[in-house]
VOPAGU-2260 file (C-alpha; in pm, 1 decimal, decimal comma):
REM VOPAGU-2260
SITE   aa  ch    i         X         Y         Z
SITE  UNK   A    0    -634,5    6637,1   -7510,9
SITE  UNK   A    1    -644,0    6301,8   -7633,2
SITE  UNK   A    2    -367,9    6134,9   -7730,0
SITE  UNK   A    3    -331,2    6076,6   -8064,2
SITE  UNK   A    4    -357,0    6479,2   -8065,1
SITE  UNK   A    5      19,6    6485,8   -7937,0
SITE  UNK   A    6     253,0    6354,3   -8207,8
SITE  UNK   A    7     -48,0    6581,1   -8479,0
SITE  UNK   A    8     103,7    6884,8   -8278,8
SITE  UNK   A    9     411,9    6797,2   -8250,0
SITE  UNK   A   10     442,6    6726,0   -8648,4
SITE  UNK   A   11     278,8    7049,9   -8691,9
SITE  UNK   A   12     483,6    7276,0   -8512,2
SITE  UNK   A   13     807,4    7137,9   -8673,9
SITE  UNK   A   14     641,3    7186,1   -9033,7
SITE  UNK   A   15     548,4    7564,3   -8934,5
SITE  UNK   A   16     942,0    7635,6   -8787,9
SITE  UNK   A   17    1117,8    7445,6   -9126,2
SITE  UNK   A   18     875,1    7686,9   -9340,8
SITE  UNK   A   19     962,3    8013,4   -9121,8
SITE  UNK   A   20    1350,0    7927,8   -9151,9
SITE  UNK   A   21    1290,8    7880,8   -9524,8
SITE  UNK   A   22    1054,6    8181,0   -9536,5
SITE  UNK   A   23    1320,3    8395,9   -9387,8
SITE  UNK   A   24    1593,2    8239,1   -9649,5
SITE  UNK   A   25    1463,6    8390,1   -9923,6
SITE  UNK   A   26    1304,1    8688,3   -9773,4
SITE  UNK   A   27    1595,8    8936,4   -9938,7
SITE  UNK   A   28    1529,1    8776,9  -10280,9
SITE  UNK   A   29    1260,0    9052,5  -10393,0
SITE  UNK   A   30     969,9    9191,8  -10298,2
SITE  UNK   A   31     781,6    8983,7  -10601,3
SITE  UNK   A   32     866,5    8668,1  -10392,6
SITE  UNK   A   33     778,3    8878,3  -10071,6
SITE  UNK   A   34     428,9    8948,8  -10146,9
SITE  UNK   A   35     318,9    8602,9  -10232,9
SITE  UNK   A   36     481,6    8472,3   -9947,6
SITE  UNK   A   37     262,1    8736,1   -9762,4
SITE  UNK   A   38     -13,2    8520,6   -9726,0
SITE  UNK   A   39     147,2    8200,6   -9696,9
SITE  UNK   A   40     400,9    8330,9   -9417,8
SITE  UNK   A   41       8,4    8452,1   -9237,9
SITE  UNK   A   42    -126,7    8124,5   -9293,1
SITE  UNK   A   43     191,6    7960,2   -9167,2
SITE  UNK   A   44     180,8    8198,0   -8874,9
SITE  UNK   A   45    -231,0    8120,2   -8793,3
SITE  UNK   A   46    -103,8    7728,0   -8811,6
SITE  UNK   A   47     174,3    7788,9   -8600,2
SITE  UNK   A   48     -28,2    7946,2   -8329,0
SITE  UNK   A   49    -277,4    7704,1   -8307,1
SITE  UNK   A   50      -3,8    7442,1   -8310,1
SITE  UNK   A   51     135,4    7626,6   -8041,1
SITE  UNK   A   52    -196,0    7689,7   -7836,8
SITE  UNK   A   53    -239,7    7306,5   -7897,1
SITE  UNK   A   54      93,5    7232,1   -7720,0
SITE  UNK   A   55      57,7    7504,4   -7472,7
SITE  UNK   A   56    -268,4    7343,4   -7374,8
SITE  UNK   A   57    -107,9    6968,8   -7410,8
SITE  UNK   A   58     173,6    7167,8   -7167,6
SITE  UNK   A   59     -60,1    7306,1   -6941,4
SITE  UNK   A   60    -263,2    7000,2   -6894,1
SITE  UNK   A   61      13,9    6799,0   -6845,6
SITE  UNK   A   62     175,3    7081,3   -6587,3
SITE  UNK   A   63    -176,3    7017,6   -6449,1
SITE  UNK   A   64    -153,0    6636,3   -6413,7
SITE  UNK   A   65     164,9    6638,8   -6262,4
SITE  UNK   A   66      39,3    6880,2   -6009,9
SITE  UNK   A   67    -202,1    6667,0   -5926,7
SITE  UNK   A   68      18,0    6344,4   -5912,8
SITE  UNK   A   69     250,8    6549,6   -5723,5
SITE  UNK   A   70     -15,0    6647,5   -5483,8
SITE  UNK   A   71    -146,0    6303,5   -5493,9
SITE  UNK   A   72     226,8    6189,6   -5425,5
SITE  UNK   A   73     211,7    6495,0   -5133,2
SITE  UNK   A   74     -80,2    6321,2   -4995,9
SITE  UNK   A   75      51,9    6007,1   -4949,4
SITE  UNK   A   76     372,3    6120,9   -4820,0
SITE  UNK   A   77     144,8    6279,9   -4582,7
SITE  UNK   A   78     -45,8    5971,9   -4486,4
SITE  UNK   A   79     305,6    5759,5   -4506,9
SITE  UNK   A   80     420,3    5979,5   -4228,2
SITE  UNK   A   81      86,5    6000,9   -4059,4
SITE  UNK   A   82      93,6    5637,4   -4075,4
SITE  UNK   A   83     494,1    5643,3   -3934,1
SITE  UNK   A   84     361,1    5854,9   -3655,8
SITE  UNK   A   85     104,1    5560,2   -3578,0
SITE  UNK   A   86     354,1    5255,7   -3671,5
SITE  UNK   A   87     615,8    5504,5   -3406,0
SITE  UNK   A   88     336,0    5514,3   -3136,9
SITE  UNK   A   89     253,3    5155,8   -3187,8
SITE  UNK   A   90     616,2    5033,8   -3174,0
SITE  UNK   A   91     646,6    5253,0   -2908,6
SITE  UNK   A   92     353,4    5086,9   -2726,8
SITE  UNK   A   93     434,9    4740,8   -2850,7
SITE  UNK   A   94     806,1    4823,4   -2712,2
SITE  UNK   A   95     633,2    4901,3   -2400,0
SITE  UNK   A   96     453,5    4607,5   -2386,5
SITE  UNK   A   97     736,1    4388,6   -2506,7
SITE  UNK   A   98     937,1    4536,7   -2227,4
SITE  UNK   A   99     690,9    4488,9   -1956,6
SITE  UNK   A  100     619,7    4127,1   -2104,0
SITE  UNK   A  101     986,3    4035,9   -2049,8
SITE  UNK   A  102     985,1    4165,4   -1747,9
SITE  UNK   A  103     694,0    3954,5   -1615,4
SITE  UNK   A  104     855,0    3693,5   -1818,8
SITE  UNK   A  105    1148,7    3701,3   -1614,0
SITE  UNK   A  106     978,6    3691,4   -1316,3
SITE  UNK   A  107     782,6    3421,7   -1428,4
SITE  UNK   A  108    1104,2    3232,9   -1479,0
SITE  UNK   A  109    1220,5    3327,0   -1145,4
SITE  UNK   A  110     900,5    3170,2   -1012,8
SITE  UNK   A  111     924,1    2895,6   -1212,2
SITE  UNK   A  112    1277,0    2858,8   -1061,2
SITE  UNK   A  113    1135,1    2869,5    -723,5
SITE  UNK   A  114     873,1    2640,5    -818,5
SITE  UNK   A  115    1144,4    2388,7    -944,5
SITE  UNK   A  116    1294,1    2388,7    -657,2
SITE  UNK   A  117    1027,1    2340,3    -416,3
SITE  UNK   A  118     852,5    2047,6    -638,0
SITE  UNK   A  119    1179,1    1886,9    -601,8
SITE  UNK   A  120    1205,4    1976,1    -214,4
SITE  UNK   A  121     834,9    1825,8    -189,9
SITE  UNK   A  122     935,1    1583,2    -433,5
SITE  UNK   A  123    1247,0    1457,7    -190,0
SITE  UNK   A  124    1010,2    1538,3     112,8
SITE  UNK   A  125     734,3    1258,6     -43,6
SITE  UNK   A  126    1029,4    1014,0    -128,8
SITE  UNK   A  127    1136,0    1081,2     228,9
SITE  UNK   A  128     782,4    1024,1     331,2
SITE  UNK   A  129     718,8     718,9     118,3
SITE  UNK   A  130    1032,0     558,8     285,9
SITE  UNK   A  131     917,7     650,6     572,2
SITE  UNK   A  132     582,2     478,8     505,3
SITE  UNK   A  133     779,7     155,5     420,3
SITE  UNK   A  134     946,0     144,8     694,4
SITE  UNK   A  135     651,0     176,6     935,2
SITE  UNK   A  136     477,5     -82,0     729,7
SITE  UNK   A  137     757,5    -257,1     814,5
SITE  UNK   A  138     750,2    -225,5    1163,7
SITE  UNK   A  139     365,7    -240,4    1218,9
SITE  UNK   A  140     399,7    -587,7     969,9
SITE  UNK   A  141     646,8    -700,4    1241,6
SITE  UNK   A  142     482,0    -561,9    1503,9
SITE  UNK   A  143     139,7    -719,2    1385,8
SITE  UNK   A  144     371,9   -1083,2    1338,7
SITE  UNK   A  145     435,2   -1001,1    1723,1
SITE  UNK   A  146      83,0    -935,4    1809,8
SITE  UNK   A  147     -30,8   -1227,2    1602,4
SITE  UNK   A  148     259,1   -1442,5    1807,3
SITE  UNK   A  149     142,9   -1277,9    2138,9
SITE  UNK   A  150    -242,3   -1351,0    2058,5
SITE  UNK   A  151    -164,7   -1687,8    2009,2
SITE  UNK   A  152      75,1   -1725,7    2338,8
SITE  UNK   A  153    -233,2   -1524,1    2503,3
SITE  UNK   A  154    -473,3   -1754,3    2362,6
SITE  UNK   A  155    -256,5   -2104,8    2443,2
SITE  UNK   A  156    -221,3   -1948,3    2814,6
SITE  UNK   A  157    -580,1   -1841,9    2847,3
SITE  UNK   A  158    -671,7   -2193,0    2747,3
SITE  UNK   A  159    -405,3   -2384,3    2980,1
SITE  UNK   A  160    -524,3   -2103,7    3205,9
SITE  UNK   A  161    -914,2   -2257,7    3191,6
SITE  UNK   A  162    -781,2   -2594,2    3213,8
SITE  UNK   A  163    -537,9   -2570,0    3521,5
SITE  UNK   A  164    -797,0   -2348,0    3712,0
SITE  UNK   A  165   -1054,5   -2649,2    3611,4
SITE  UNK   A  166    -799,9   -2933,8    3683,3
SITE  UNK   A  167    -722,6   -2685,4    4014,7
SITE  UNK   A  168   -1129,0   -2678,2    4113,3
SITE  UNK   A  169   -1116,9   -3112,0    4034,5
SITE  UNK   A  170    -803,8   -3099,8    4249,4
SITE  UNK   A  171    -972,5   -2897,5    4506,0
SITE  UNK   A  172   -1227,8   -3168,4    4548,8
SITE  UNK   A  173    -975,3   -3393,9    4685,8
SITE  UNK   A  174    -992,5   -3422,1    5047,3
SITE  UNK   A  175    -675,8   -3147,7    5229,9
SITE  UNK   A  176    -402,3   -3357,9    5377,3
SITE  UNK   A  177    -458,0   -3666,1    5154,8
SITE  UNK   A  178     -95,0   -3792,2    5133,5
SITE  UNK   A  179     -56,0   -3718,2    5487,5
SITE  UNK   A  180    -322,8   -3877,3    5724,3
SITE  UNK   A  181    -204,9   -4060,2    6020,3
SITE  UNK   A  182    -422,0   -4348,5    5984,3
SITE  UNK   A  183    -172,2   -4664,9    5902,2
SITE  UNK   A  184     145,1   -4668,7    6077,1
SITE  UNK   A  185     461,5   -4655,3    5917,2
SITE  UNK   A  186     681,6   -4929,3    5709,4
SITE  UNK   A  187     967,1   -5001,8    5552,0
SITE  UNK   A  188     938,5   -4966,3    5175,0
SITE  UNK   A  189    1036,8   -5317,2    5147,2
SITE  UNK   A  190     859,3   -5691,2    5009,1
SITE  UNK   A  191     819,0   -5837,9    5317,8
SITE  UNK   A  192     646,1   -5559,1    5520,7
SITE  UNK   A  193     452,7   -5499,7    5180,5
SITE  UNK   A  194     273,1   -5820,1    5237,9
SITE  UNK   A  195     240,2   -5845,0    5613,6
SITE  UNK   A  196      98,8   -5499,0    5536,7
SITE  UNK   A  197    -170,2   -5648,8    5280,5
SITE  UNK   A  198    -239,5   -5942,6    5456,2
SITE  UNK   A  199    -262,6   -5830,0    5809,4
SITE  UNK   A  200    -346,4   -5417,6    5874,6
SITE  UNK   A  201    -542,2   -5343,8    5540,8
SITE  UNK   A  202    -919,0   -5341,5    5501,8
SITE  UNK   A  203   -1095,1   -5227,4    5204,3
SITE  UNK   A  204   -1389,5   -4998,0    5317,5
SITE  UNK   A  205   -1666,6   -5141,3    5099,5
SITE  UNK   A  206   -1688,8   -5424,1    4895,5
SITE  UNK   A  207   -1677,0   -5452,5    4503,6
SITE  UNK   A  208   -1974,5   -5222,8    4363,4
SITE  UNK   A  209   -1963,0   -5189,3    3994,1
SITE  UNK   A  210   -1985,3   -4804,4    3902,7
SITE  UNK   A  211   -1984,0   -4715,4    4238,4
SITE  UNK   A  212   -1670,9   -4886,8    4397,9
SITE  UNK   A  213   -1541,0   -5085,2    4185,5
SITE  UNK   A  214   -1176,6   -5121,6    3998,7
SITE  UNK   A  215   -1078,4   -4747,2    3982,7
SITE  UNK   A  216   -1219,1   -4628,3    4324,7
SITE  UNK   A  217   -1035,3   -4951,4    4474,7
SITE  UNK   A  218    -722,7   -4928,8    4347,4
SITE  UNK   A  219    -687,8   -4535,0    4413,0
SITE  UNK   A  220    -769,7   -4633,1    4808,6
SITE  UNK   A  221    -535,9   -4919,1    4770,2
SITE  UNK   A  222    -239,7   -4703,9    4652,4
SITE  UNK   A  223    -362,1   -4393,4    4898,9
SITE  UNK   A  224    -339,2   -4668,5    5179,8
SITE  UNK   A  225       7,6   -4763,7    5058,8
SITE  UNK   A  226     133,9   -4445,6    5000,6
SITE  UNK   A  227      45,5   -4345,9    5382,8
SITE  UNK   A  228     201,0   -4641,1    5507,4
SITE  UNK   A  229     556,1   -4561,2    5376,3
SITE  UNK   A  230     530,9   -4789,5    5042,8
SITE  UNK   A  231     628,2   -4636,9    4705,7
SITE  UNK   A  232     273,2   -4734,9    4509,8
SITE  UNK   A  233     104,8   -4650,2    4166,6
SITE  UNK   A  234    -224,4   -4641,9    4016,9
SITE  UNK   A  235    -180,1   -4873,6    3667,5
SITE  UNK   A  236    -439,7   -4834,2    3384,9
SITE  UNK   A  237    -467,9   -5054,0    3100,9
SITE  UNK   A  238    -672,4   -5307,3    2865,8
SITE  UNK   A  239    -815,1   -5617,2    3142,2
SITE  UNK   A  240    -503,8   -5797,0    3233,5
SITE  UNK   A  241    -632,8   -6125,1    3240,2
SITE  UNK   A  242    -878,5   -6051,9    2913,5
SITE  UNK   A  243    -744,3   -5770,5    2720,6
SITE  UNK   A  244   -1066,5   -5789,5    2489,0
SITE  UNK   A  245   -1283,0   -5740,6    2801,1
SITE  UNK   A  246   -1209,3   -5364,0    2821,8
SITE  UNK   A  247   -1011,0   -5162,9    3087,1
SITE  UNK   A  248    -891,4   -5214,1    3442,9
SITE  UNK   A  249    -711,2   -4999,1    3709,5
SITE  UNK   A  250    -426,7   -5200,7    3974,0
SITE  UNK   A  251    -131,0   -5104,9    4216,1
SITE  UNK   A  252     217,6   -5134,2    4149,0
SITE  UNK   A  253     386,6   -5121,8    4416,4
SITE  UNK   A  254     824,9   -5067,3    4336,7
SITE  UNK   A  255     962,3   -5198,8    4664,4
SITE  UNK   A  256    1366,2   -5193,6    4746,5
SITE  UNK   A  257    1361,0   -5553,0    4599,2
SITE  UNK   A  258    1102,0   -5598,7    4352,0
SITE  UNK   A  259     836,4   -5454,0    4115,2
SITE  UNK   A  260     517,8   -5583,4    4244,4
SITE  UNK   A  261     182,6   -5591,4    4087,3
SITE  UNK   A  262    -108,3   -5581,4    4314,5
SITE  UNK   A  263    -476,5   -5642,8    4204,4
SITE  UNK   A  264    -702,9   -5408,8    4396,2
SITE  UNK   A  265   -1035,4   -5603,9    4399,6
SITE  UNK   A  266    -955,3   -5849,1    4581,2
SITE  UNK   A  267   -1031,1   -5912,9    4946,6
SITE  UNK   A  268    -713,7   -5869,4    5072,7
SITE  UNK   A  269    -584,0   -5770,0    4783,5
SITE  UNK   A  270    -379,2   -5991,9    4569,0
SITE  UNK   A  271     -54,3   -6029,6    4444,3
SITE  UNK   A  272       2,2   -6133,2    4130,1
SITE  UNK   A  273     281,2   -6438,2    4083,2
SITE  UNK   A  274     433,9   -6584,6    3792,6
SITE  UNK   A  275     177,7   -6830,9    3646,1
SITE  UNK   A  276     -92,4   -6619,4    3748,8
SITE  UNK   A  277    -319,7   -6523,7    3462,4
SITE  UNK   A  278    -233,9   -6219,6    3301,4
SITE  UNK   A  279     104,7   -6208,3    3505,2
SITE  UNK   A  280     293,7   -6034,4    3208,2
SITE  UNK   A  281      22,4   -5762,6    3124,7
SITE  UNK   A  282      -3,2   -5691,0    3539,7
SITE  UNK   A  283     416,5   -5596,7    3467,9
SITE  UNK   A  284     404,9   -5483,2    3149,4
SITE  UNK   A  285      79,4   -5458,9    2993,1
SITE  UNK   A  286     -69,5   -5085,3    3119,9
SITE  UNK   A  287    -126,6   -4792,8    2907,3
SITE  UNK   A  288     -34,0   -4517,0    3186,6
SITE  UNK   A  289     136,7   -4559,8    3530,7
SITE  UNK   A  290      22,0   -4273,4    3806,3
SITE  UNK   A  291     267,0   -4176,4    4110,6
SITE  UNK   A  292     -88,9   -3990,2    4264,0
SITE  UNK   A  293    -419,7   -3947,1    4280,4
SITE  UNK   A  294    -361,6   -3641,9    4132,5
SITE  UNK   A  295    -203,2   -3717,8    3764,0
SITE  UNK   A  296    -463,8   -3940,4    3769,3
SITE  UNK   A  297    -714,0   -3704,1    3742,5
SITE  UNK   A  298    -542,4   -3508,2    3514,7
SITE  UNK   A  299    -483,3   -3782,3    3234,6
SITE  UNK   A  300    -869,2   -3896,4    3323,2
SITE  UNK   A  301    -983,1   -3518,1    3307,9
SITE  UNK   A  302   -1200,3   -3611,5    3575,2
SITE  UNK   A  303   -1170,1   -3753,5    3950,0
SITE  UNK   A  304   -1515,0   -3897,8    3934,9
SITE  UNK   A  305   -1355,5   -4280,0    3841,8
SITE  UNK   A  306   -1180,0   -4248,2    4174,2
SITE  UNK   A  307   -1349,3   -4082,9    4450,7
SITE  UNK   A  308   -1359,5   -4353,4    4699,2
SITE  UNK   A  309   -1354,6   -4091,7    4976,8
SITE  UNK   A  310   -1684,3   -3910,3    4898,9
SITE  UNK   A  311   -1909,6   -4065,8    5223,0
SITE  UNK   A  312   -1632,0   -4233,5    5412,1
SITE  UNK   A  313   -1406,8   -4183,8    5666,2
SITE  UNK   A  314   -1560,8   -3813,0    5709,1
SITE  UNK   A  315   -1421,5   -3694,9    5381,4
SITE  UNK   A  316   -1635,1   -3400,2    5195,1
């Protein structure tokens, strides 16, 4: 039925129950009226029935939609539930799983816990370490400062080491017993036996030899004689006392218990210098070193080679 067929119907059917009410008003009024309402009243009646078939059909088809709706409405309360049932099963499982993801959750935070606290034990453990490290450093700096120091001390004494075992192997080369031969007798360490000595008991082996015997090897015999016979003699080195432009010479003092005397070795005897003589003041005065023995001699020469009168005489090797 369409539906501009309703309200047609619904007109209809009131039209056909106003004319039965008024057909049944005047229905005692007479017979006359009675038969010409005859065929109205089954003309009304045919119009009223299909009115009424019309809105039994309208009714029916209706009844028949709202079945359907209704089992359409059915349906989806059936498939709202079905779909509970799932949305149950999956809270269900999603409870599951929400509970089991706590639960590693928590123990994830426990771990986590644990592995705060041992990145902060390893963390004190490498500050610990690290101050640890300083302090070595520390100590190996200080102990390489000390090895450094040592090195050097090693070094210095290795080197005075290789100079006192050469300066022992120049010593060596002096004759044993030099300072102690018995070949002057002995004097008084005094001016007057200094010259009798001089003039009167000392002979010079060789005579002036330049570069062989000459200032250096004569004045070390000079002072070994001296020194053997009781006098208290030195070996002086400076510039040429009588020419100081002239280049170096060697000498004897000689510091008796009166007086400082200056003794020139190359002379034959030697020769005491005087006041007047030339170069008197540079004899007293004038020398760059002054050696007690032969042997500080040859270690401020570095050599004994200026002085080794004794090589061929006297039986010295």
């Amino acid at each position: 039925m369409e539906e501009w067929q309703v309200p047609v119907l619904l007109f209809a059917g009131s039209l056909i129950f106003f004319l039965t009410i008024i057909y049944l008003h005047d229905k005692g009024k007479g017979r006359e009226k009675e038969r010409r309402a005859s065929s109205a009243g089954k003309s009304v009646l045919i119009i009223a029935l299909l009115a009424l078939s019309g809105l039994a059909g309208y009714l029916y088809n209706q009844s028949n939609l709202q079945m359907n709706q209704l089992d359409a409405l059915k349906q989806q309360v059936v498939d709202l539930q079905s779909k509970m049932g799932e949305k149950d099963f999956l809270n269900l499982q999603y409870g599951t799983t929400i509970t089991k993801l706590q639960t590693q959750l928590s123990e994830y935070e426990k771990s986590a816990t644990n592995f705060q606290q041992s990145y902060q034990t390893l963390q004190q453990n490498y500050q610990n370490m690290q101050n640890q490290r300083e302090e070595w450093r520390t100590r190996c700096s200080n102990l390489q400062t000390q090895y450094d120091q040592l090195k050097q001390s090693y070094d210095t004494l290795q080197t005075e080491n290789k100079e006192l075992r050469e300066l022992l192997n120049k010593y060596e080369k002096v004759p044993t017993g030099y300072y102690s031969t018995s070949e002057f007798p002995h004097h008084n360490n005094n001016y007057e036996e200094l010259v009798s000595f001089l003039e009167n008991e000392f002979r010079m082996p060789k005579g002036y030899r330049e570069g062989v015997f000459d200032c250096s090897e004569m004045s070390a015999y000079t002072e070994w004689a001296l020194q053997n016979s009781g006098f208290d003699a030195y070996i002086a080195v400076g510039k040429t006392p009588w020419n100081t432009s002239s280049g170096h010479h060697a000498w004897v003092i000689v510091i008796t218990s009166e007086y400082k005397v200056a003794v020139e070795a190359t002379r034959s005897p030697p020769l005491i210098v005087y006041k007047g003589q030339s170069g008197y003041e540079n004899y007293y005065g004038g020398y760059d070193k002054l050696y007690s023995n032969i042997y500080q001699v040859i270690k401020g020469l570095g050599s004994g080679e200026e002085c080794n009168w004794w090589e061929g005489y006297w039986g010295f090797k």
